[in-house]
N, CA, C and O atoms as a Tripos MOL2 file, in Angstrom:
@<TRIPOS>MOLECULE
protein
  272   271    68     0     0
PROTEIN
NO_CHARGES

@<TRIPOS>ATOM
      1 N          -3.7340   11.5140    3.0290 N.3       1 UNK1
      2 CA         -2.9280   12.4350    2.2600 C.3       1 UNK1
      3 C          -2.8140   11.8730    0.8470 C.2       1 UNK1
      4 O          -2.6460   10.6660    0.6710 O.2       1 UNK1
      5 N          -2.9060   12.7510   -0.1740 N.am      2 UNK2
      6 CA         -2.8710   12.3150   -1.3630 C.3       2 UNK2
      7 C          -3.8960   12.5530   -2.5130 C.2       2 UNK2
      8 O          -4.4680   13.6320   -2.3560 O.2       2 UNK2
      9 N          -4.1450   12.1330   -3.1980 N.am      3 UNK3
     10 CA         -4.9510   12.7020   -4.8300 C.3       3 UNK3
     11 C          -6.1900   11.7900   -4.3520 C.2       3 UNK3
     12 O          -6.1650   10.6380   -3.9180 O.2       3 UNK3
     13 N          -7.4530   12.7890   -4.5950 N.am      4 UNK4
     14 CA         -9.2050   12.0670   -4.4290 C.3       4 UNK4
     15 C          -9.8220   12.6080   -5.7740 C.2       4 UNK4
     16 O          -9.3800   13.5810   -6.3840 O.2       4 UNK4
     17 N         -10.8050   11.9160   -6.1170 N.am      5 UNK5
     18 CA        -11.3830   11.8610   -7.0580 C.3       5 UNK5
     19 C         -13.1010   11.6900   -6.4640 C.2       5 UNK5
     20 O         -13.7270   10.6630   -6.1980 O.2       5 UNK5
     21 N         -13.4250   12.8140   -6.4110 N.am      6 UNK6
     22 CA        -14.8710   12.6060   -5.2620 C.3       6 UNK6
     23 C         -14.6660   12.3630   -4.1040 C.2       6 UNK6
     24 O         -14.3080   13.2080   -3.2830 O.2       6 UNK6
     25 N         -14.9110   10.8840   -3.8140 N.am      7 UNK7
     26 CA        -14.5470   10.3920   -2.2840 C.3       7 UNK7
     27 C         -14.1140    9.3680   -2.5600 C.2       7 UNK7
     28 O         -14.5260    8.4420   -1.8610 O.2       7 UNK7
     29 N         -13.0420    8.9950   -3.7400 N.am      8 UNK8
     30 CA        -12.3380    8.3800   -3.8590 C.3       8 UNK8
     31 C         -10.4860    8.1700   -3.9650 C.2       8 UNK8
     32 O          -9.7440    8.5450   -4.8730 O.2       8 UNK8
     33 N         -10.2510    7.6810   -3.1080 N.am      9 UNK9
     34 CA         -8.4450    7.5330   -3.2790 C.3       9 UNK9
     35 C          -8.2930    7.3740   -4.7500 C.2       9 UNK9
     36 O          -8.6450    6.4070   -5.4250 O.2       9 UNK9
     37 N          -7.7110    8.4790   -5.1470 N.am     10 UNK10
     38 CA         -6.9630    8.1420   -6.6540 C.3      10 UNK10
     39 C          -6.1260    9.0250   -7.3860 C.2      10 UNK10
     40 O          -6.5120   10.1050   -7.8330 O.2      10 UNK10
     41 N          -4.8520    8.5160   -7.5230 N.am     11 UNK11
     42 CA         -3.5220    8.7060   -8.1710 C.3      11 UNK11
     43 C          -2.2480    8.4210   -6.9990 C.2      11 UNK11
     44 O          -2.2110    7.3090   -6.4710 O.2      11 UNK11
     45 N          -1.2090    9.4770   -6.6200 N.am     12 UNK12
     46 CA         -0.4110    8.4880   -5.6000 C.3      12 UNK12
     47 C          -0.8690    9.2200   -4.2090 C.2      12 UNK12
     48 O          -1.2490   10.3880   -4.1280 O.2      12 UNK12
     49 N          -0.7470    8.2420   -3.0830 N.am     13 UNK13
     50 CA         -1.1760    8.8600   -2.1870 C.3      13 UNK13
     51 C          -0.4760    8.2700   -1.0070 C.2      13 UNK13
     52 O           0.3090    7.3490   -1.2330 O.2      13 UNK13
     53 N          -0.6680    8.7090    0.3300 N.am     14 UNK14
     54 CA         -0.7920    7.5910    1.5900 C.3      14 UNK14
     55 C          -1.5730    7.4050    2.6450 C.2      14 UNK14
     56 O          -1.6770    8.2610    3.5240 O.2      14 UNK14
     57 N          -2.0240    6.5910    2.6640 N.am     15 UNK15
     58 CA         -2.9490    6.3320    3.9360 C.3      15 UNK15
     59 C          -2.5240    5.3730    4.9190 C.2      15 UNK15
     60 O          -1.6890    4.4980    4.6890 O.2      15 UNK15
     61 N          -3.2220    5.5810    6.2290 N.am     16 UNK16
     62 CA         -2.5780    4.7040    7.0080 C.3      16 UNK16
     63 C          -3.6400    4.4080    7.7940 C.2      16 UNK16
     64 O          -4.1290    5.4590    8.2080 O.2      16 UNK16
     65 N          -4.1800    3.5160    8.1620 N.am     17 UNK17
     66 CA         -5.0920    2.8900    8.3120 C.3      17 UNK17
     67 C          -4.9780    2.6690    9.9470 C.2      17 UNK17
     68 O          -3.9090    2.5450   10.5450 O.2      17 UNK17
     69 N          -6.4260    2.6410   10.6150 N.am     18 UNK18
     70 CA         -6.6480    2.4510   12.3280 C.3      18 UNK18
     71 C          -5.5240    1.8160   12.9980 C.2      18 UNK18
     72 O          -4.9810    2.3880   13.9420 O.2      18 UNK18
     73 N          -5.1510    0.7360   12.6060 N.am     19 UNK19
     74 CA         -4.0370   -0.2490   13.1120 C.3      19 UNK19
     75 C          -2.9900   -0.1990   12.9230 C.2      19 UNK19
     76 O          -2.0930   -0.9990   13.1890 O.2      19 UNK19
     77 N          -2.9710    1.1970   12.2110 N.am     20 UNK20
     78 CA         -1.1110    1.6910   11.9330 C.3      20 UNK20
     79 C          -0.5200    1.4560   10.5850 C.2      20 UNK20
     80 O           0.4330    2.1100   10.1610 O.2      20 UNK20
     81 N          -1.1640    0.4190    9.8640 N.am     21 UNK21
     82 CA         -0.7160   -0.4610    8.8000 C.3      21 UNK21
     83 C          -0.4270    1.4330    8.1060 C.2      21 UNK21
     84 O          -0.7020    2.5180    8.6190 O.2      21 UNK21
     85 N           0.2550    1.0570    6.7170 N.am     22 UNK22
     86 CA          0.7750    2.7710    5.9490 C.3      22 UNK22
     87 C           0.8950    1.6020    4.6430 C.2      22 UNK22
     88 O           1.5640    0.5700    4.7060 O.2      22 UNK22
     89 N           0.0730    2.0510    3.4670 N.am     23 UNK23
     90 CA          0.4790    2.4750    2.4630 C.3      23 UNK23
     91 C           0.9800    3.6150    1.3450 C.2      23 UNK23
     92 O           0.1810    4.4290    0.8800 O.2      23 UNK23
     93 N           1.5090    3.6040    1.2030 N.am     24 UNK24
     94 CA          2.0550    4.5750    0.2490 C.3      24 UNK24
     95 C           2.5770    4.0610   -1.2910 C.2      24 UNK24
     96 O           3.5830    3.4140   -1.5830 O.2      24 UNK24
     97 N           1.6040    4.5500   -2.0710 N.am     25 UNK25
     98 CA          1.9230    4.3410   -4.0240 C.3      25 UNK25
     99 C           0.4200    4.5460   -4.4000 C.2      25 UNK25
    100 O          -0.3240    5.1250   -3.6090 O.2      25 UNK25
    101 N           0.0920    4.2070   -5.2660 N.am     26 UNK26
    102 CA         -0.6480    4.9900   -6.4670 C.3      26 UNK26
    103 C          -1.9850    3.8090   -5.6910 C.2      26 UNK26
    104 O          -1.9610    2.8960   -4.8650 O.2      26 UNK26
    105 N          -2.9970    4.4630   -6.4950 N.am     27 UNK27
    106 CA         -4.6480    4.2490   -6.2030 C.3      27 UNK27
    107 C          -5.2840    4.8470   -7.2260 C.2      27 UNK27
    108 O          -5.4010    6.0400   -7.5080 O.2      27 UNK27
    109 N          -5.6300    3.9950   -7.6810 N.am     28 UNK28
    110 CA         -7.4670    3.7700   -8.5090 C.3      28 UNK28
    111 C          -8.6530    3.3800   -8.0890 C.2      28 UNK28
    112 O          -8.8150    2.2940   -7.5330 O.2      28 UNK28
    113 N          -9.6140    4.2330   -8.3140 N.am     29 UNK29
    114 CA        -10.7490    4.1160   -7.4780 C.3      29 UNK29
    115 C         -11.0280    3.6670   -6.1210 C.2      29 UNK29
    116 O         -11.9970    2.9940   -5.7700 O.2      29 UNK29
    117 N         -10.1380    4.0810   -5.4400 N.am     30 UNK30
    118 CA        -10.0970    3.8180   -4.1700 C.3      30 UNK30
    119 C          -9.2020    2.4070   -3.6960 C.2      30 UNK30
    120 O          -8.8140    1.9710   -2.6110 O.2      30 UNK30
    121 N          -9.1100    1.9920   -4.9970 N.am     31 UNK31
    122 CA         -8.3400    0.5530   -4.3860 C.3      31 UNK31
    123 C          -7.0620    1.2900   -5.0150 C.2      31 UNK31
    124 O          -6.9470    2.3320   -5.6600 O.2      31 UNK31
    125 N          -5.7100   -0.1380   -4.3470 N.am     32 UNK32
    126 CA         -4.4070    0.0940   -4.3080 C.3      32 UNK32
    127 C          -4.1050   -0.5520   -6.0570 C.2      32 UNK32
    128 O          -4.9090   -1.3260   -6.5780 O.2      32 UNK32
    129 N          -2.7820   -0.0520   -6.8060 N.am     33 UNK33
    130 CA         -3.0040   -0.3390   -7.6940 C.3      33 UNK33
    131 C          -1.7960    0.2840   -8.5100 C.2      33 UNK33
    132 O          -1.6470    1.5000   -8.6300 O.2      33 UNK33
    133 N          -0.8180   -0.8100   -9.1450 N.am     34 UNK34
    134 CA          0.1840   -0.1960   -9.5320 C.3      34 UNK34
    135 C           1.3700   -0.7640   -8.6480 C.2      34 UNK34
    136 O           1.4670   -1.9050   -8.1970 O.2      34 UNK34
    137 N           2.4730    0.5620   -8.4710 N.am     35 UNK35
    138 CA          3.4140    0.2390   -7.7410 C.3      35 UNK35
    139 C           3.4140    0.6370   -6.3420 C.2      35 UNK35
    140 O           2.9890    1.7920   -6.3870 O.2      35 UNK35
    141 N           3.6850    0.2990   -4.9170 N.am     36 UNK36
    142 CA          3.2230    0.9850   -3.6220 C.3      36 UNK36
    143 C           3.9680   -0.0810   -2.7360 C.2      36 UNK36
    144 O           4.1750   -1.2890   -2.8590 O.2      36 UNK36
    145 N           4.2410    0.7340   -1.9260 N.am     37 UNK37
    146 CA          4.9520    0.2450   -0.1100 C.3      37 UNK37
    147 C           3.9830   -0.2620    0.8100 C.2      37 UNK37
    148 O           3.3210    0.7550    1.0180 O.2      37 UNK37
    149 N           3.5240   -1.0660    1.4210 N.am     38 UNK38
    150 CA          2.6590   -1.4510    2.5280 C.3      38 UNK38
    151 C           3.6470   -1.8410    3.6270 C.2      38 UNK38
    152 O           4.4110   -2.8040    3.5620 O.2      38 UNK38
    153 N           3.5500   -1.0420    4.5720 N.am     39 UNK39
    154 CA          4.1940   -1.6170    5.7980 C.3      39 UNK39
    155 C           3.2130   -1.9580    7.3300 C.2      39 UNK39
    156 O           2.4590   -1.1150    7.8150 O.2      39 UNK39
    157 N           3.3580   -2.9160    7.7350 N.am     40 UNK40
    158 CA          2.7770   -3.3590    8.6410 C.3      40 UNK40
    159 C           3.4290   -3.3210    9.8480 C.2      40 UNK40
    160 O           4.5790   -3.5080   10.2440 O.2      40 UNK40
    161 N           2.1060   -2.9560   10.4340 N.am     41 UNK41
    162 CA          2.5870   -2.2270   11.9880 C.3      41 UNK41
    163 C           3.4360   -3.2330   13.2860 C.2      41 UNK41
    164 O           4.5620   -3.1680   13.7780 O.2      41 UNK41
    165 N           2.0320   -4.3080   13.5460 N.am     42 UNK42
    166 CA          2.0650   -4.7830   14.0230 C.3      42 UNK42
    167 C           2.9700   -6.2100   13.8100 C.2      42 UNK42
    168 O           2.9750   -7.1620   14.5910 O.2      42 UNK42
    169 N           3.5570   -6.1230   12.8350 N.am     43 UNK43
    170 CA          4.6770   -7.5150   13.0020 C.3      43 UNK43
    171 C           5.9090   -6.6120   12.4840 C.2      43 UNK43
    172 O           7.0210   -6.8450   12.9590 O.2      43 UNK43
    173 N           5.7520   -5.5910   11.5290 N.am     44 UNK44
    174 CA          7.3120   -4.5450   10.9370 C.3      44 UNK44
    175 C           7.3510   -5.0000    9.6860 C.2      44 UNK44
    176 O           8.1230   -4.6220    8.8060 O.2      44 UNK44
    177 N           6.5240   -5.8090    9.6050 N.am     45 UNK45
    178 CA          7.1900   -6.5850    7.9290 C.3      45 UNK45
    179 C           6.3130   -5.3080    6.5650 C.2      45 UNK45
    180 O           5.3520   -4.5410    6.5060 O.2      45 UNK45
    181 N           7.3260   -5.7490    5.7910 N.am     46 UNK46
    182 CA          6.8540   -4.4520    4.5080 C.3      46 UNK46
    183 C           6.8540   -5.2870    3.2900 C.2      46 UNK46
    184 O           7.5760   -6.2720    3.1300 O.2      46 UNK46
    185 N           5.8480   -4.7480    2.2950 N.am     47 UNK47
    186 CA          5.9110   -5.2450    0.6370 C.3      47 UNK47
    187 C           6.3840   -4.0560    0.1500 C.2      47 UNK47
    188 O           6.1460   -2.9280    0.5820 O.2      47 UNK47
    189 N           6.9850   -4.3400   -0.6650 N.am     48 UNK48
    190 CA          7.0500   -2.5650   -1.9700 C.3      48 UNK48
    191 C           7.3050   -3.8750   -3.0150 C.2      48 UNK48
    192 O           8.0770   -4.8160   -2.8310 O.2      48 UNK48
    193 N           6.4840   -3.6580   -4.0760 N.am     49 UNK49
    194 CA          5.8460   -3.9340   -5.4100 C.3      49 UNK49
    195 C           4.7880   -3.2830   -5.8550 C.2      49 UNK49
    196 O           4.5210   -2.1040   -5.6250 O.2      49 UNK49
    197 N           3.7830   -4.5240   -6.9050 N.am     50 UNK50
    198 CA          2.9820   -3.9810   -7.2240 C.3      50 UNK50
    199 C           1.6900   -4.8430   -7.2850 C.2      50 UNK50
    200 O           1.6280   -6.0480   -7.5310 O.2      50 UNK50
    201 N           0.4510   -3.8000   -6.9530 N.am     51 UNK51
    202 CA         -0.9010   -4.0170   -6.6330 C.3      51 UNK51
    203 C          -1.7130   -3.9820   -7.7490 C.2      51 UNK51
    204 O          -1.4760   -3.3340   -8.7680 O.2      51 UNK51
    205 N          -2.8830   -4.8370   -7.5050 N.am     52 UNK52
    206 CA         -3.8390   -5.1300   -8.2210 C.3      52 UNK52
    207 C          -4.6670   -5.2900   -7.8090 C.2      52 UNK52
    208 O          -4.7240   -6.2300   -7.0160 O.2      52 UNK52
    209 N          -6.0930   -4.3280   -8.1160 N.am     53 UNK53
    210 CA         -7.1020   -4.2980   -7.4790 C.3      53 UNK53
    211 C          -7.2100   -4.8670   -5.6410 C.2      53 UNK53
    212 O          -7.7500   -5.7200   -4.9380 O.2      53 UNK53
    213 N          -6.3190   -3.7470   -5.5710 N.am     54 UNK54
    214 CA         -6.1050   -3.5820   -3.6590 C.3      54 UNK54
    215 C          -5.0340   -5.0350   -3.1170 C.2      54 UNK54
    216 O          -4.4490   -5.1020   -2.0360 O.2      54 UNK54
    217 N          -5.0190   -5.9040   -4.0300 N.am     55 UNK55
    218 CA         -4.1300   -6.8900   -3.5320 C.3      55 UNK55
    219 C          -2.4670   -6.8980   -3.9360 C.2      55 UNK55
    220 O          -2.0300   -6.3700   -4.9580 O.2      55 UNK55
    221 N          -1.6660   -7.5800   -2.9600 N.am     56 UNK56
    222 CA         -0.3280   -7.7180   -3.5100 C.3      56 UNK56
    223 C          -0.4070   -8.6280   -5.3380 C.2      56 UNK56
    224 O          -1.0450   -9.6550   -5.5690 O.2      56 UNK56
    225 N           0.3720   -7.9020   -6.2700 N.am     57 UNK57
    226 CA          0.0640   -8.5520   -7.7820 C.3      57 UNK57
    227 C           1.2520   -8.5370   -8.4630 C.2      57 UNK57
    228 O           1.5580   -7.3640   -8.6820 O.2      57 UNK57
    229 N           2.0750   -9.3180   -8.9050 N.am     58 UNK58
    230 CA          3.2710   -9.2030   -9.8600 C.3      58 UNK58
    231 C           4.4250   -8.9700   -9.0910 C.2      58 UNK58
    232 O           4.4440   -9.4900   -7.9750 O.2      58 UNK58
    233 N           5.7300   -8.0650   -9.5720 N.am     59 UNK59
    234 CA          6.7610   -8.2250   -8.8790 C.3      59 UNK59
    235 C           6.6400   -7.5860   -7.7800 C.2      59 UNK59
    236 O           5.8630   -6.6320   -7.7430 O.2      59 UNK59
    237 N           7.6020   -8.0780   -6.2880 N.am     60 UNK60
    238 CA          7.4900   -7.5330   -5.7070 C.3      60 UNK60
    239 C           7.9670   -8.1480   -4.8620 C.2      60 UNK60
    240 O           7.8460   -9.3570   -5.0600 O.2      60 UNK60
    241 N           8.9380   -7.6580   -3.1580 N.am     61 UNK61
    242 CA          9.4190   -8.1820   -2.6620 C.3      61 UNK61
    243 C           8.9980   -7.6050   -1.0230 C.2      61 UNK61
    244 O           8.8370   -6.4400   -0.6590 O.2      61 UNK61
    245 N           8.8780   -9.0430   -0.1170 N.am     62 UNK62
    246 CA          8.0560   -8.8810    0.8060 C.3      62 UNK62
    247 C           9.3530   -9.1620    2.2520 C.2      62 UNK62
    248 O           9.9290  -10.2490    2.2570 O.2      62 UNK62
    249 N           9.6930   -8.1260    3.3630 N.am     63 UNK63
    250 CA         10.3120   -8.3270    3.8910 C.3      63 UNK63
    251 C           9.9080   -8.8700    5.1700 C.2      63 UNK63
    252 O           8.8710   -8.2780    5.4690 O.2      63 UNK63
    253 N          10.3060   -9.9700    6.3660 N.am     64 UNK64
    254 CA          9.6070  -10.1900    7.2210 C.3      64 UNK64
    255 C          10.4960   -9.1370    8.1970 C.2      64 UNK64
    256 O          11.6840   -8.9110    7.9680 O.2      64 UNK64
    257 N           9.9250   -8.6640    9.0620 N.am     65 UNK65
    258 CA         10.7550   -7.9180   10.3420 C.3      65 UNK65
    259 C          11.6410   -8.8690   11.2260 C.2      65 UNK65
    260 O          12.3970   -8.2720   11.9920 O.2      65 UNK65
    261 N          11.6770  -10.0000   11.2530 N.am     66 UNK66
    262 CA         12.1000  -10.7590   11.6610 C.3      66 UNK66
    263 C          13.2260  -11.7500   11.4760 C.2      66 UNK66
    264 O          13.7230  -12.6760   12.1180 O.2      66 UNK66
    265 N          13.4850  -10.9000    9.8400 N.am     67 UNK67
    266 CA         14.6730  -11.9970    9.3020 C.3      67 UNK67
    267 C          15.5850  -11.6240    9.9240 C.2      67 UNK67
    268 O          15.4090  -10.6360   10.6370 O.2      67 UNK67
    269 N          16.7760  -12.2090    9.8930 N.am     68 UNK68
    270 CA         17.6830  -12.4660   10.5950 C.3      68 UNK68
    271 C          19.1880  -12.2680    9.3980 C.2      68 UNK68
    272 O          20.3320  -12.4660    9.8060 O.2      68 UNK68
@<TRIPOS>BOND
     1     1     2 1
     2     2     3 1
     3     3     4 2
     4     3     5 am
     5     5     6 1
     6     6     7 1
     7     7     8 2
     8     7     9 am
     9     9    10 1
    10    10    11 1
    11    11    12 2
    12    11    13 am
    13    13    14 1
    14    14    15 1
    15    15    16 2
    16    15    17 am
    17    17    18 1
    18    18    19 1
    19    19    20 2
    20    19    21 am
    21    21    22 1
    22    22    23 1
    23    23    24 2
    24    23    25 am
    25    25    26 1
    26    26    27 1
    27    27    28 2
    28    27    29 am
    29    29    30 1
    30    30    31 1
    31    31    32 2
    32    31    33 am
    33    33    34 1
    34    34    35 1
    35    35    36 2
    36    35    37 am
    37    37    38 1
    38    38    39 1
    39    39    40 2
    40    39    41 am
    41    41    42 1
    42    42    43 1
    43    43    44 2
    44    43    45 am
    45    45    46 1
    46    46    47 1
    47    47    48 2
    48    47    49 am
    49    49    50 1
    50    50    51 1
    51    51    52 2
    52    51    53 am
    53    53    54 1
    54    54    55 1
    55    55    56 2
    56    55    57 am
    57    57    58 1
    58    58    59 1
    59    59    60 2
    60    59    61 am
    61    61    62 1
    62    62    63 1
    63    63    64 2
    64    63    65 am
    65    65    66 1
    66    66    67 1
    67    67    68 2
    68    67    69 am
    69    69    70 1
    70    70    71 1
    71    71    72 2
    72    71    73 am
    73    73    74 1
    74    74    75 1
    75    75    76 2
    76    75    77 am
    77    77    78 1
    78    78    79 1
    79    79    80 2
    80    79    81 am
    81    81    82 1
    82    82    83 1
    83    83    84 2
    84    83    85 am
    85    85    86 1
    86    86    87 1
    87    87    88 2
    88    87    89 am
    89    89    90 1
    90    90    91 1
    91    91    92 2
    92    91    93 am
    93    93    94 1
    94    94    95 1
    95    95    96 2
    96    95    97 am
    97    97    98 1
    98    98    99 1
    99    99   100 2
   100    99   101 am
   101   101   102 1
   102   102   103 1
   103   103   104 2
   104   103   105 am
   105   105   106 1
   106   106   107 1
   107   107   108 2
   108   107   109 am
   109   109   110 1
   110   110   111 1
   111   111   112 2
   112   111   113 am
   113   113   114 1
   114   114   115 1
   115   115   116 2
   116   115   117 am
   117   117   118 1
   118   118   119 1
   119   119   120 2
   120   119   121 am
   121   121   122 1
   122   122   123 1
   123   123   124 2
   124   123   125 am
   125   125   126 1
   126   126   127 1
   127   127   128 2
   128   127   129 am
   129   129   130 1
   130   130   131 1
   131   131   132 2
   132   131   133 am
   133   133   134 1
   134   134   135 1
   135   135   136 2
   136   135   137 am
   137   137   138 1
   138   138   139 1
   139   139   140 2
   140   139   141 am
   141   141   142 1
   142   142   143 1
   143   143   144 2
   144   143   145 am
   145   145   146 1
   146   146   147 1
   147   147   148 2
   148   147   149 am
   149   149   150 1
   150   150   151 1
   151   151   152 2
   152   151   153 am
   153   153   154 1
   154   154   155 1
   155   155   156 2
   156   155   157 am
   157   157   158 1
   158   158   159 1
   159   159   160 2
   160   159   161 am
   161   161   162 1
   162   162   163 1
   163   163   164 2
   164   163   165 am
   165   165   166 1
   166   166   167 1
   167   167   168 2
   168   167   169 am
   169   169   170 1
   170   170   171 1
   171   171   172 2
   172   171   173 am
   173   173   174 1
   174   174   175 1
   175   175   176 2
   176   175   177 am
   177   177   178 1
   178   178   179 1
   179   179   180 2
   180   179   181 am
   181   181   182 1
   182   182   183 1
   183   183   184 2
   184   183   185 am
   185   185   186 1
   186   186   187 1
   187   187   188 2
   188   187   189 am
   189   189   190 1
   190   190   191 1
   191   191   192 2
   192   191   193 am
   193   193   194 1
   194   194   195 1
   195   195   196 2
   196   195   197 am
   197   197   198 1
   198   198   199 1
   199   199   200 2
   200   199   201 am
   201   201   202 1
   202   202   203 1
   203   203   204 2
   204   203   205 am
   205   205   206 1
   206   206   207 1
   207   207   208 2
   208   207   209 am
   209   209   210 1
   210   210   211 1
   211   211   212 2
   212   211   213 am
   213   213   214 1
   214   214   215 1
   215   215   216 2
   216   215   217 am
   217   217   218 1
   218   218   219 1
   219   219   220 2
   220   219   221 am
   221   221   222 1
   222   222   223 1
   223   223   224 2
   224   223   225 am
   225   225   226 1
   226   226   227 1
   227   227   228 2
   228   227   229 am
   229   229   230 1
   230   230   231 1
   231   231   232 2
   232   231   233 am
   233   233   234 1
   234   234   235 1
   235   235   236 2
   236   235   237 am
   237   237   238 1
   238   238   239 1
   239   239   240 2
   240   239   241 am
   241   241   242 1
   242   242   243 1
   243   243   244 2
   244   243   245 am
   245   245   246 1
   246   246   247 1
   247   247   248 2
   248   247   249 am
   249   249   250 1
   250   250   251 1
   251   251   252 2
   252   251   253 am
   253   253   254 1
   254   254   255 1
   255   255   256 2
   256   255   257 am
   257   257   258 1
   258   258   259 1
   259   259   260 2
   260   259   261 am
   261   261   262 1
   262   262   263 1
   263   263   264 2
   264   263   265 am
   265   265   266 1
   266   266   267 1
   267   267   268 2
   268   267   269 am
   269   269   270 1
   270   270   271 1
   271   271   272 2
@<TRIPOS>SUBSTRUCTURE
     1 UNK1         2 RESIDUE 1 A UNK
     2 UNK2         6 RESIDUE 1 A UNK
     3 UNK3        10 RESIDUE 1 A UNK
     4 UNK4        14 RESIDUE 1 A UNK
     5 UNK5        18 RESIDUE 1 A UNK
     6 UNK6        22 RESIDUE 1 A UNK
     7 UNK7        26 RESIDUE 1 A UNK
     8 UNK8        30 RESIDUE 1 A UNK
     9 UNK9        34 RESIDUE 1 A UNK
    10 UNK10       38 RESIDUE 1 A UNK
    11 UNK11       42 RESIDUE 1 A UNK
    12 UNK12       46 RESIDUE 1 A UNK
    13 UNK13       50 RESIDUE 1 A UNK
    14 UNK14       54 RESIDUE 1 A UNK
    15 UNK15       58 RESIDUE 1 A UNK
    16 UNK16       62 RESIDUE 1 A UNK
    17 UNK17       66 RESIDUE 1 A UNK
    18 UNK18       70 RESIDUE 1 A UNK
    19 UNK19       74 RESIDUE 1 A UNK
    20 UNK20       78 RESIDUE 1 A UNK
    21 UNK21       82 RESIDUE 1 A UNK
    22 UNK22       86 RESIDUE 1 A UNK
    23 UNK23       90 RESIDUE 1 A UNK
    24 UNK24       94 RESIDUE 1 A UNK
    25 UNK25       98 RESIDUE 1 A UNK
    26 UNK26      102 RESIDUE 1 A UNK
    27 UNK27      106 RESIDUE 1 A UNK
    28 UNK28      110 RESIDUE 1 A UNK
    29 UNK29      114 RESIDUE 1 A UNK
    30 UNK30      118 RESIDUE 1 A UNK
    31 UNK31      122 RESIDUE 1 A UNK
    32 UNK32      126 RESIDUE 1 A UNK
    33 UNK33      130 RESIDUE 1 A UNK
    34 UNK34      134 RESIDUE 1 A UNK
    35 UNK35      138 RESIDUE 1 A UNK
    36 UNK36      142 RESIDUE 1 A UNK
    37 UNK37      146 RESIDUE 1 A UNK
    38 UNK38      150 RESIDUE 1 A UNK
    39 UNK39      154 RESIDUE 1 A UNK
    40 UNK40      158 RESIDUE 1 A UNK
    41 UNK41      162 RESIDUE 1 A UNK
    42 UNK42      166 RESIDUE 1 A UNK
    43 UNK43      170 RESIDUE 1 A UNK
    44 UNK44      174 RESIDUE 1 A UNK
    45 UNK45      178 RESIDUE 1 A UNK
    46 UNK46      182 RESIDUE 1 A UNK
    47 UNK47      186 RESIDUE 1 A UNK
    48 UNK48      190 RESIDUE 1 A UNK
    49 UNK49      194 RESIDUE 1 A UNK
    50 UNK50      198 RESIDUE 1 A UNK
    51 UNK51      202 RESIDUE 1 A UNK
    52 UNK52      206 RESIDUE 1 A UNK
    53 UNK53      210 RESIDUE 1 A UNK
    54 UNK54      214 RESIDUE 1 A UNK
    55 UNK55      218 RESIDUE 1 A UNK
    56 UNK56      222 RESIDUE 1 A UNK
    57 UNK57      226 RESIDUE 1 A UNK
    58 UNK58      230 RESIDUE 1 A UNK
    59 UNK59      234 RESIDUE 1 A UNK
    60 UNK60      238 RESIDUE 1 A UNK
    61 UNK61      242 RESIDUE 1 A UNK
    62 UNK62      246 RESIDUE 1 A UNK
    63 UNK63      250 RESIDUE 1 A UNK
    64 UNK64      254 RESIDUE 1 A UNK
    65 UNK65      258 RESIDUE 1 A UNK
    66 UNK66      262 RESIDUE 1 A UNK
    67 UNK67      266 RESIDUE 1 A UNK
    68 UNK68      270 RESIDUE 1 A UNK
């Protein structure tokens, strides 16, 4: 779901990937990029910051599912 550019992810969108993982925030050329939510399935833990060329980049705060 979200903005393509050919067959490319780009502007804000969300995808959620085989293993459940969900991002949701902005995309350039198919990579992640900007500001965006990644939440992970399989442990609960979430980032919301910001991405750079598909990786976690700059501010941003990473929660474990597990804190206490």
């Amino acid at each position: 779901m979200g903005n393509w550019v050919g067959t490319k992810r780009h502007g804000s969108g969300k995808f959620t990937w085989k293993n459940g993982d969900v991002y949701d925030g902005k995309f350039e050329e198919d990579k992640r990029l900007g500001r965006g939510k990644m939440t992970f399935k399989e442990t609960g833990d979430v980032y919301e910051g910001e991405w750079r060329e598909d990786k976690m980049n700059g501010d941003g705060k990473y929660t474990w599912a597990d804190e206490s």
